[in-house]
Every structure is written in C-alpha cells, then in structure tokens.
C-alpha positions in Angstrom: 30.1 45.7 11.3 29.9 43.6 14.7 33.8 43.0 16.2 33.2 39.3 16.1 32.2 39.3 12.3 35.4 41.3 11.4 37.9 38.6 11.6 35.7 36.0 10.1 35.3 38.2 7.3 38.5 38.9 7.3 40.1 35.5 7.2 37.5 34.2 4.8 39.8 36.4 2.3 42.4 34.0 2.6 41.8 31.3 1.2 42.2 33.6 -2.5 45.3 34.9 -3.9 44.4 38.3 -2.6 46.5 41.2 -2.9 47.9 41.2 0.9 48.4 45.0 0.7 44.6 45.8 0.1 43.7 43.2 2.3 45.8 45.1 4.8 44.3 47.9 3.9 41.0 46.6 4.5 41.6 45.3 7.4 42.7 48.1 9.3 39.3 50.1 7.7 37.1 47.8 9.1 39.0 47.2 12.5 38.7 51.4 12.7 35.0 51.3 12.0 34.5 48.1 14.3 36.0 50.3 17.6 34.2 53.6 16.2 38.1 54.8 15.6 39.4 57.0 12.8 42.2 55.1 11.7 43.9 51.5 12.1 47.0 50.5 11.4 48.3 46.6 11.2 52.5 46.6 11.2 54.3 44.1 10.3 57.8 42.8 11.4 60.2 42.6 8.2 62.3 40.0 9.0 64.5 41.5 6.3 64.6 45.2 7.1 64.4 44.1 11.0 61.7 47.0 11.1 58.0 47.4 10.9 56.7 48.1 7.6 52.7 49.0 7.4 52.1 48.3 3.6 52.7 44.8 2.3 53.0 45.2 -1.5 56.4 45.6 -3.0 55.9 47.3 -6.0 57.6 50.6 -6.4 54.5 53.1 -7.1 53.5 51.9 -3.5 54.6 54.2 -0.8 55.2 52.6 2.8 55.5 53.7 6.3 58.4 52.1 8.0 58.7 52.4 12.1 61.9 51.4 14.2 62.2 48.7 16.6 61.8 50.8 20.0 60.4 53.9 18.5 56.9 55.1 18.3 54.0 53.2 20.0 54.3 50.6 17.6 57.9 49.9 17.4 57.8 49.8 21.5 55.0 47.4 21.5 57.3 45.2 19.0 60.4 45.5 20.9 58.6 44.6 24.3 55.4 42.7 23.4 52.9 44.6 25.5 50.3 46.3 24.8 50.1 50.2 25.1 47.2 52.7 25.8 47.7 56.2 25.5 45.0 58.9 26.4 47.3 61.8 25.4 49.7 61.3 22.1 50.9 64.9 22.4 51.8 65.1 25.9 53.7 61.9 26.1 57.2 60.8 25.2 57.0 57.6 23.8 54.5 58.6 20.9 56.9 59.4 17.7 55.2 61.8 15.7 57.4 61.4 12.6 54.4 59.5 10.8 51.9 61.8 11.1 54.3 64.3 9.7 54.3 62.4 6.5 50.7 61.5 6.5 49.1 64.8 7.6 47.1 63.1 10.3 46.8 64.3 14.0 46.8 61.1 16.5 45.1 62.4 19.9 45.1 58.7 21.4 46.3 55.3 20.5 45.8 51.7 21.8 48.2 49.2 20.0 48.9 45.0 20.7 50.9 42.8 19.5 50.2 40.2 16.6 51.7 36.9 17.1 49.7 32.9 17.4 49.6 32.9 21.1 51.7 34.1 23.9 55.3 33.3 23.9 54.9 32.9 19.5 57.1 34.8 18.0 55.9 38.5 16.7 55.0 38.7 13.2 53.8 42.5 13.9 51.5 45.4 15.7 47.5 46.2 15.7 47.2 50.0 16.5 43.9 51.8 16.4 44.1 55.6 16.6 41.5 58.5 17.8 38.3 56.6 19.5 35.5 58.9 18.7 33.8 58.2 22.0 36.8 59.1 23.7 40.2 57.6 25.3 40.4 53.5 24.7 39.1 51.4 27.6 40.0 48.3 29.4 37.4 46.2 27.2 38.8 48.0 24.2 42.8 46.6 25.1 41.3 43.2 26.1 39.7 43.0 22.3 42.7 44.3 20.1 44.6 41.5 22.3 42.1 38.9 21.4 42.6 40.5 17.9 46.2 40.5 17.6 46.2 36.4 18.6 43.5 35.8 15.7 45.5 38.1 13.4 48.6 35.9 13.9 46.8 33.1 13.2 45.0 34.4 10.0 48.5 35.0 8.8 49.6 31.9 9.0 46.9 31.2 6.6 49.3 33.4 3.9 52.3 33.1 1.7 53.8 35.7 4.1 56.4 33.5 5.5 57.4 33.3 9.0 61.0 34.4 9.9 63.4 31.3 10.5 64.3 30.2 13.3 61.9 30.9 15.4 62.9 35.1 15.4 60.1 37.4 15.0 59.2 38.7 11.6 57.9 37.5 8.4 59.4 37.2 4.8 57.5 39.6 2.3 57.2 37.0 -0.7 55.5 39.0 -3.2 52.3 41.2 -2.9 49.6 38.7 -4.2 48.7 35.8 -1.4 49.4 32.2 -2.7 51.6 33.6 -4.7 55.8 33.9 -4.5 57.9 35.5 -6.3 60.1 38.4 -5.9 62.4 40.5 -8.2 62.4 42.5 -11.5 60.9 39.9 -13.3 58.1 39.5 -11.4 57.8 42.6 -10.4 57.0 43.9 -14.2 54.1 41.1 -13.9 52.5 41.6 -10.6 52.1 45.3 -12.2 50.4 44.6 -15.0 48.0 41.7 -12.8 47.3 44.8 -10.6 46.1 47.0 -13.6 44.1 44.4 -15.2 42.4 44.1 -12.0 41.4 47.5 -12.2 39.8 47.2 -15.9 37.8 44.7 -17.6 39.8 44.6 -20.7 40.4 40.7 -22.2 44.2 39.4 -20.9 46.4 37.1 -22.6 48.8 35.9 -20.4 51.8 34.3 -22.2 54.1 31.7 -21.2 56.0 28.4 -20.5 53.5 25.1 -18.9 54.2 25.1 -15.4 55.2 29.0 -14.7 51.9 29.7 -13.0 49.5 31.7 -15.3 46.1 30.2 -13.3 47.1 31.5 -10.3 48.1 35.1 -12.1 44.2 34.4 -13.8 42.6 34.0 -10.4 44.8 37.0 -8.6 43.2 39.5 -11.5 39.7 38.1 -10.8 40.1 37.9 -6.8 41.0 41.7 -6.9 38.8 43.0 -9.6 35.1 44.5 -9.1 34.0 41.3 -10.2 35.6 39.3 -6.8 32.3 38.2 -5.9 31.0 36.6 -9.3 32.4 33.5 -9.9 35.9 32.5 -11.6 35.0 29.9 -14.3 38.1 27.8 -16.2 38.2 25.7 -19.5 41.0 24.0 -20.7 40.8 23.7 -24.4 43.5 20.5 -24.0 41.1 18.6 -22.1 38.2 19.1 -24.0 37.3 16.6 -27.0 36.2 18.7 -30.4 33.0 17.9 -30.5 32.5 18.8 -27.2 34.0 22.1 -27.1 31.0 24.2 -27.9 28.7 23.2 -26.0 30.9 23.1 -23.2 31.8 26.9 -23.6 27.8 27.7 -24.6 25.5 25.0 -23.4 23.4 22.7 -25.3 19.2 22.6 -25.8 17.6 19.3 -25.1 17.7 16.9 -28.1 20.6 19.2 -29.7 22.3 15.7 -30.1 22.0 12.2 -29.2 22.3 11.9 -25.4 21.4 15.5 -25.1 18.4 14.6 -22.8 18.3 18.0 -21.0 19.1 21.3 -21.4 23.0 22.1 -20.2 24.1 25.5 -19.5 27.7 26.9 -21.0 30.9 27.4 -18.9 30.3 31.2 -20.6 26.4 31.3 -18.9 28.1 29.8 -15.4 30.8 32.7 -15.2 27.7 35.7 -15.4 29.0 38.5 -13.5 32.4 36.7 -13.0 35.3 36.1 -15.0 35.7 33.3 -17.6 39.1 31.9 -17.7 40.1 29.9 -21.1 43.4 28.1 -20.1 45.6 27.1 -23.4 43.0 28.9 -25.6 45.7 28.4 -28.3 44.4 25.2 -28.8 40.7 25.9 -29.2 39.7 24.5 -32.9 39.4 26.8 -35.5 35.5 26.1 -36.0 35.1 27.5 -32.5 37.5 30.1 -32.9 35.1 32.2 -35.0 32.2 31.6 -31.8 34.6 33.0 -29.5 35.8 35.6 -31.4 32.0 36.8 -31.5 31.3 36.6 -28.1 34.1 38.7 -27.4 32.6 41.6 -29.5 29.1 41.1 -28.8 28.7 39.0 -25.4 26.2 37.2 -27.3 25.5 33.4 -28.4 23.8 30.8 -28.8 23.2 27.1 -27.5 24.2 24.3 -29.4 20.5 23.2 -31.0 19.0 26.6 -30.1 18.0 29.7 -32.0 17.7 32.1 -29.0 20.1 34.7 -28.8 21.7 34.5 -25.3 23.7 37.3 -23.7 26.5 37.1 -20.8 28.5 39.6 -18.6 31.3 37.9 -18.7 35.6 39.1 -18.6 37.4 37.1 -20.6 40.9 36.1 -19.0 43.0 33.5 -21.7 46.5 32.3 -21.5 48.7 30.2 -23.5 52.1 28.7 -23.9 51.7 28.5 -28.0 53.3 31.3 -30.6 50.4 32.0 -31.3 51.6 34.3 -33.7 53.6 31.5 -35.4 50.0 30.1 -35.4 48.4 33.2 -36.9 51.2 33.0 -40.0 50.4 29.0 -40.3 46.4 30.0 -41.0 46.0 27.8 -37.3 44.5 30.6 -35.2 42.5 33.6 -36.8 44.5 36.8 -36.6 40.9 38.5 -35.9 40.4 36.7 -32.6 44.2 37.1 -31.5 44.3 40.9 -31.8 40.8 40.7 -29.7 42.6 38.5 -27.3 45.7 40.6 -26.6 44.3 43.2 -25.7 46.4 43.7 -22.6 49.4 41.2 -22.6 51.2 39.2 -19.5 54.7 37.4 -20.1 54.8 35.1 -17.7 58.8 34.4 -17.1 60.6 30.8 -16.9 61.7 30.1 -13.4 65.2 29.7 -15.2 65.2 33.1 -15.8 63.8 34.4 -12.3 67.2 33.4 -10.8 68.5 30.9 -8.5 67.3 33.0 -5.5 63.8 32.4 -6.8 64.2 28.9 -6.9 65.3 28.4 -3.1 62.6 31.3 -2.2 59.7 28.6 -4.0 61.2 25.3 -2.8 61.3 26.8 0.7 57.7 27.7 0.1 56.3 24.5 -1.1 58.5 22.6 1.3 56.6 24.4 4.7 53.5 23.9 2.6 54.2 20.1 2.2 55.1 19.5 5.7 52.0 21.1 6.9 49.7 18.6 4.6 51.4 15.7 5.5 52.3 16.0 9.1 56.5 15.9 8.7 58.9 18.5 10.9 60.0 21.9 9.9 62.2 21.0 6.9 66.4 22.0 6.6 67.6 21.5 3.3 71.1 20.1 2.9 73.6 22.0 1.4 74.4 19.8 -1.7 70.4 19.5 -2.3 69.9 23.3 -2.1 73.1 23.2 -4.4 71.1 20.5 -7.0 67.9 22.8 -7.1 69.6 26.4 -7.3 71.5 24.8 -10.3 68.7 23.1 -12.0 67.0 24.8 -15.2 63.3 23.5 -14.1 61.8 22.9 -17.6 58.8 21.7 -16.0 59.1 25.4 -14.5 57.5 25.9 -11.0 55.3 22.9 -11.5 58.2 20.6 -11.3 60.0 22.4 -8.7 57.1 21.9 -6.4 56.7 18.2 -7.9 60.1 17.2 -6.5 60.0 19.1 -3.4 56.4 17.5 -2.7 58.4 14.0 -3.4 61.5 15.1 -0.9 59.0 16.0 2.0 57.1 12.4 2.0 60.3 10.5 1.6 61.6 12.6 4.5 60.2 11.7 8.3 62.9 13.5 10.0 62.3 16.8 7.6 65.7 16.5 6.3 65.7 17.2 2.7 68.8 15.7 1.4 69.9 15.2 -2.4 69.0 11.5 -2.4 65.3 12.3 -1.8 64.6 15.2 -5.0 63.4 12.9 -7.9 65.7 14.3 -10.3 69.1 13.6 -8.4 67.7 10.0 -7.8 67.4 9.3 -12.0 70.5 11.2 -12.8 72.2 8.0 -11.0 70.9 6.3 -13.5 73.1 4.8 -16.2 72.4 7.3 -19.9 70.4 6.1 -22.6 71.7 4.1 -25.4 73.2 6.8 -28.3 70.3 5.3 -30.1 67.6 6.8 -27.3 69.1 10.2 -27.1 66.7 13.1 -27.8 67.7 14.7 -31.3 66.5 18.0 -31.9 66.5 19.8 -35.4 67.7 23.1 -35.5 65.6 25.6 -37.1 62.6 24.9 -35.3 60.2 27.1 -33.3 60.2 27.0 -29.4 56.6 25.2 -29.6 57.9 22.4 -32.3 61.4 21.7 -30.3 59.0 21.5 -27.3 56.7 19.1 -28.5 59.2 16.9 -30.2 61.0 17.0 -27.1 58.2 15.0 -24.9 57.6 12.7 -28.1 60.8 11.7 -27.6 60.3 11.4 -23.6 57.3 9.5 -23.9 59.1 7.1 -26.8 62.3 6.5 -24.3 59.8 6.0 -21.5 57.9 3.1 -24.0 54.9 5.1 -24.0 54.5 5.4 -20.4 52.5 8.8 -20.6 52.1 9.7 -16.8 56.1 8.6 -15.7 57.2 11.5 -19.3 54.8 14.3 -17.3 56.4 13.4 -13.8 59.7 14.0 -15.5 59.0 17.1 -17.4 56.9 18.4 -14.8 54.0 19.2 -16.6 50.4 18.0 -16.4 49.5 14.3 -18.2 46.9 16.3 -20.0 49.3 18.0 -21.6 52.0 15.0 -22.6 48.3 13.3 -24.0 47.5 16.1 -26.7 51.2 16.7 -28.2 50.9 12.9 -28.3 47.5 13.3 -29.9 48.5 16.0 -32.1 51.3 13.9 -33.9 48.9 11.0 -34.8 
C-alpha cells in the first residue's frame, strides 16, 4: 500500500459505525507496512484519565496500554508537541521501556508526531512507528508522520470520539462503535454481544423500545462482520402495504400482476453477500411469515409469478419493539419462525434506564452534531435546560432526545441552549387538557397494548394530526400511521 492511499482508505472507514478500536488497530498495521516498519502505534489523549491510552474500545475483555504524560516517547511528544526521532531506544533516556515489558516486543528505533487539526489545535494524541526495516527513520520519514498526524486529527473529527471541552487536549471515549454513544453497564452488556455477532453469521433479534437505536446496532454488526463489503439491505415491515410485502422481500416476474411490466428483483436478491436487515419484523403478516421462515432454513425462494427456485447468501439481522412472545401465545407470529429468529438475542435498553449521565453524554453529542449541519457556535447548555433533559423519561427514547436538541440548536444563533428553546419545556407551558382529554390507561394490559393506546389517544387529543403526535412522542410518523391503522 502507497502512503498517500493509506489515509484515504483509512478515512473512507468513517463514514460507518465502525468499531474505532479495530479501526485503530488497522490503522497502525497499515501505517507500519506503509514505512516498511514493524509496528505502529496511534495514542490517544483521554481527556478523562489525562493519559494516553492506545486501544479505544471499552469493554473489559479488552486489554489497553496506557502511557503518562511526560514519559516514554509518546507521552513526551504529548506533553511538548514535537516530534521525536530516535536511532537508538536502548541507549537513550527518554525511551520508557515499561511497554515492551508487557508486550514482549524489542523497540530498536522510534519516530513518533503528534495528532492534532493543524498547528496550534489542540492534541487529541501521538503517531509512533517503531523498528524501520531499512534502518534508522529519516528526515522524509518525520516530515510524512507530521503530514500524517494533521490528516489523522482531521479524520477524527469525522468520529463520535469527542473532543475535550474547552479547547484542552484530549478526546471523550464515547463508546467503542463509531456513530454510536453510549457508555456504562447497560450498554456495555450490548456492545458485547454486537461484537460477537459480528464475529458469526448467526440470525440476531435485537429487542427493544422505538427510538433506542437498534438500526445503528444492525449496521455496527454488519460494518464489522466478514461480510463489510457486501451491501447492508433494510425493510421495514410498517412501511410496507400487504400485498406488497413479498415481492418486495423476493422480487416479482414480469406479468406476475397487473402493472408488473418487468421483472423486479427482492430486497433478499439485493443483500447477496451482505446482510439483510428486517426492521419491526414483528409486524410482517402471517402469510409471509411462513416465506421467511423458509428462507431462513433453506436460503431459497421464489419470485412472486415464478417457478424457479432462487438461492441467496444472505445474514439475516431483525429487530423489533413487539412481545413477540405475547404474539406467539395470541397465534399472531408463528413460534417456528421466532425460535429461528432469536437465535442470538440483543435487549436494547430505554434511555430512561441508561441514566441521566447518558442523557447529557447524547444531547451533548447531537448538539455538536447539530451545530456542525447548520452553521451555529459551539453550544453551552444552561443549567436549568441540562436540569429539564437529565430529568426527563424520553419515551420517544434517543429519537426524541435528539429531536429536541435538533429543535434547541436552530432556534439558537448565539449556541446558547436555554430551557425555552427544548420543545418539551415550551408545551409544558401550556395550559393541561380538559379532564375529558386526559390519557386513560387500563391496567392489566401488556407493554405493546398500553403503548399503542397511548398514541391513539395522542393522535385523538391532537384531532388526528398524525405528524404533530410523532414529534411529541418522538417516534417516526410511520409508526403513529400503522397503530392508527391497526385499530381500524
């Protein structure tokens, strides 16, 4: 690999919700092969351990290498922003040999840089290459790794890694999978099992409340998996009509039905070599359920109006916020196709129950993100509206916390994100519903039947205003439209 193809390669990862450790990982391997060294290393600063940590991932299986500020090549480089060559590790006194004590390797010489935008940026962490086959590292070697540790900084921008406030050096480890935060025991338990079903092809069932995001989860056990470079295929079953379902999921022959003036390839013939994603597969109908359920043991099928028996290598990735064992019980979902389904399982938990911490950690997240798209200053949160959102249940989930902060950020110019501009605080003002309007729930009922009364009853106060009762709830109008549907 060319040095000037590394970084576009590298960056081109990016844009997917990749796990950053590997991606690290990678890195460093091709940075190594690029200077014909034996090994790379890419430290970052964590703003929260003030140290330099060389593995990203924060799961607990994961070992790390951790280097002071001011010790070792690396942690000199951080403290003073300069690059460093060395031609002799064991000869001079600023090399700390403490890691390859743990690591078993034998450094001979180093070259490291700092990572950081441009000069004067703040360091988000160190680019050191170790052992040059050809020798000590040259003057044209130090002015690339310079050149490198600019682009770097700049590719991490492009990450959920988040930069330390205030302008100090560092960045915020946010969880292990890019375009995706969340940190803590909860999550934790779930970016564990993503990372295992990336290493098999098993089907996944991810479980869990609209809006806690199971499509990202989807796309981060694709991105990672062998199958990275097929494509990453989704189908909604709430935004499909019936009669369309099956030949959306297999294709259709020419004349199969009127209109059918051509033949149509399947969402399950598009996702060959990839991954299929079926998003609220709970509710597929039950005259397709049987068609899925034999693809899943067979990979094989058939157009709608053909008699040729197709096949596809396809993984099957599902998800759904239905009891589907309720469903099972109710004769609404075949038990055959569920146990085929769950095959390895992913609760996805309620932001309500990831903590208040989570809550500022996201709406931090989306507010940077927000400001970026739109063109508005850094954002501050005021104290009373970081109060309002720590304090807030979110039964929209992360969908709605990102809905209001979206809101906040375009109603604020000046980037100050005060109570008055999150949606919420601005209809709490409002004067209650008549006693007449108020939302009655039975007891006795399941989660899913409490739920979908519940946005009945939105929509009804709302005087049928479908699009105003999924910007309060915080879920998609897609969604608000079938329970709708479902009741009439």
């Amino acid at each position: 690999m060319t040095r000037l193809s590394l970084l576009v390669d590298l960056v081109s990862m990016l844009a997917r919700e990749v796990d950053l450790d590997a991606w690290l990982e990678d890195a460093a391997g091709r940075l190594a092969e690029a200077l014909g060294a034996e090994r790379a290393t890419l430290w970052l600063v964590d703003a929260e351990a003030d140290d330099l940590v060389a593995r990203v991932a924060v799961l607990p299986e994961v070992r790390d290498l951790r280097q002071p500020f001011g010790r070792g090549i690396a942690g000199l480089v951080a403290a003073g922003g300069q690059v460093l060559r060395i031609d002799d590790a064991a000869s001079d006194p600023r090399f700390d040999p403490s890691a390859d004590r743990r690591t078993g390797f034998t450094t001979r010489t180093v070259i490291a840089a700092p990572i950081r935008e441009h000069d004067g940026a703040p360091l988000r962490g160190v680019v050191q290459v170790l052992n040059r086959a050809a020798g000590p590292f040259d003057a044209e070697d130090e002015r690339y790794l310079v050149a490198l540790g600019r682009e770097l900084g700049r590719a991490l921008a492009l990450t959920t890694l988040a930069p330390a406030a205030d302008e100090a050096p560092g960045v915020v480890l946010q969880g292990p999978f890019n375009l995706i935060v969340g940190r803590g025991p909860a999550m934790d338990a779930v970016y564990e099992r993503v990372t295992l079903a990336a290493q098999a092809d098993a089907t996944v069932l991810l479980r869990g409340e609209t809006g806690t995001g199971k499509t990202l989860l989807a796309r981060a056990i694709h991105v990672n998996s062998p199958r990275a470079a097929g494509p990453f295929v989704t189908v909604d079953a709430t935004t499909l009509p019936t009669a369309l379902v099956e030949s959306e999921l297999f294709g259709h022959e020419r004349g199969a039905f009127t209109g059918a003036d051509r033949r149509v390839r399947g969402r399950v013939e598009l996702a060959q070599g990839g991954t299929l994603f079926l998003d609220e597969v709970g509710d597929l109908p039950p005259e397709i359920q049987g068609k899925l359920l034999r693809f899943l043991q067979e990979r094989a099928f058939e157009r709608v109006g053909g008699r040729e028996t197709l096949r596809a290598d396809v993984r099957i990735v599902t998800a759904t916020h239905h009891d589907l064992e309720q469903a099972v019980d109710e004769g609404r979902f075949r038990a055959d196709l569920y146990y085929r389904l769950r095959v390895l399982e992913i609760d996805v938990p309620r932001l309500a129950d990831r903590g208040p911490d989570e809550i500022e950690r996201l709406a931090r997240h989306f507010a940077e993100r927000y400001a970026r798209r739109y063109g508005r200053p850094s954002h501050r949160f005021e104290p009373d509206a970081l109060h309002y959102l720590r304090s807030h249940t979110f039964p929209g989930n992360v969908r709605e916390l990102e809905h209001w902060v979206e809101s906040a950020v375009v109603l604020a110019p000046d980037g100050v994100l005060t109570l008055s501009r999150l949606p919420s605080a601005r209809t709490t003002r409002r004067a209650p519903p008549p006693a007449s309007d108020a939302v009655s729930i039975p007891h006795g009922l399941s989660r899913d039947e409490a739920g979908e009364r519940y946005v009945r009853a939105t929509v009804e106060q709302l005087g049928g205003n479908q699009s105003e009762a999924a910007r309060r709830l915080g879920v998609s109008r897609n969604t608000v439209a079938r329970v709708v549907r479902t009741r009439s």
